[in-house]
C-alpha positions as CSV (number, residue, x, y, z in Angstrom):
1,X,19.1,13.9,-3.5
2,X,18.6,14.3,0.5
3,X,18.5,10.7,0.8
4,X,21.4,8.6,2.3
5,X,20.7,5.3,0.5
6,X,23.3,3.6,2.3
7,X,21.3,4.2,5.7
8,X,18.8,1.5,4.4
9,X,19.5,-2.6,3.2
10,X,16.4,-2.0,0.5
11,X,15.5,0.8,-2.0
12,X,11.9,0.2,-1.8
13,X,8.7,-1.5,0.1
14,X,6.1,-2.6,-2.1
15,X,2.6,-3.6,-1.1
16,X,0.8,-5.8,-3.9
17,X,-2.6,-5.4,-4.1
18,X,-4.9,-8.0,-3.3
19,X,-8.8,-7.7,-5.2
20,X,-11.8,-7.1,-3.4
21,X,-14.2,-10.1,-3.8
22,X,-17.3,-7.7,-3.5
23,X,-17.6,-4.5,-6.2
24,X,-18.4,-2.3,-3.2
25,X,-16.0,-3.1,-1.2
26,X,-12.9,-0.3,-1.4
27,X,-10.0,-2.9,0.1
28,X,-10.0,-6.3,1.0
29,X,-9.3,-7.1,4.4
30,X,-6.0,-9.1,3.1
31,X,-4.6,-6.0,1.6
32,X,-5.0,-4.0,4.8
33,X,-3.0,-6.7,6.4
34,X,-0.3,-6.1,3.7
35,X,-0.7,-2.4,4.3
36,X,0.4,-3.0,7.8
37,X,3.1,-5.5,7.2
38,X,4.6,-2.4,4.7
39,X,4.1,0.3,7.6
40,X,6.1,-2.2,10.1
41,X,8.8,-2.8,8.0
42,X,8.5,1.4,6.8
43,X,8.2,2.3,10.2
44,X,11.2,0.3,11.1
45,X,13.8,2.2,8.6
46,X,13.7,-0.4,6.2
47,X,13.7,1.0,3.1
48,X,12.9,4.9,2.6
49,X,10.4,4.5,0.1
50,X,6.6,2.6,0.7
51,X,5.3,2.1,-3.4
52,X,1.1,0.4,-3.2
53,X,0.1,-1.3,-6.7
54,X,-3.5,-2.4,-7.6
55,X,-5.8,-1.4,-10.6
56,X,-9.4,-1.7,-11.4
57,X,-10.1,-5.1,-12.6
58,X,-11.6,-6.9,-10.2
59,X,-14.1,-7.6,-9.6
60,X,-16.0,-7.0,-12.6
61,X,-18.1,-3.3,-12.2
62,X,-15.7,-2.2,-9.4
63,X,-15.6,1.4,-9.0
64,X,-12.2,1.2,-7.2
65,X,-8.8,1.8,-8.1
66,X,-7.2,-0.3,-5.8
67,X,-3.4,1.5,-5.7
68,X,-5.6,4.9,-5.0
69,X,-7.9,3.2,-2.2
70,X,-4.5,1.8,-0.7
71,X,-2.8,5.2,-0.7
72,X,-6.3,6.7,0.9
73,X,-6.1,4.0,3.6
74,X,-2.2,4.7,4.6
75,X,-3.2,8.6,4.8
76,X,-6.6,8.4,6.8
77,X,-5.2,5.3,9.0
78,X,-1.6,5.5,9.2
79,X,-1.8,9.1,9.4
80,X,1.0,9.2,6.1
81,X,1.4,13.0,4.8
C-alpha cells in the first residue's frame, strides 16, 4: 500500500535464470552478470520490485534451485535485506 507506483516507469525487474553447465556449480557466471544488470537498473529506481526465476532442472543431478541460489547471491553480495 506504501508504494507510489507512479514514482516508477515499470512494476517489476525480472532476472531469468540462466543453468549451470556443471551440477556443482550454484550459479553460472551469466546469471551473475544478469544479477548485476537487475541491481543497476534496481538501484537506479527503476521499478520497485527485483523478482529472480530459475528451478532445478539443469543440469541433470543438480542439487540447486537456481531462483533460491540467485536470491542467496543478491543478499551475501549485494548486501539485499
Amino acid at each position: 500500500r506504501s508504494l507510489r507506483w507512479q514514482d516508477y516507469p515499470y512494476t517489476l525487474i525480472l532476472v531469468p535464470g540462466h543453468s549451470p553447465e556443471v551440477a556443482y556449480e550454484p550459479l553460472n557466471p551469466n546469471a551473475k552478470l544478469r544479477i548485476r544488470r537487475g541491481m543497476e537498473l534496481f538501484r537506479a529506481g527503476q521499478a520497485p520490485l527485483l523478482v529472480v526465476s530459475g528451478g532445478q532442472l539443469r543440469p541433470i543431478g543438480t542439487a540447486f534451485v537456481e531462483a533460491l541460489e540467485m536470491k542467496r547471491h543478491l543478499m551475501d553480495v549485494w548486501g539485499v535485506p
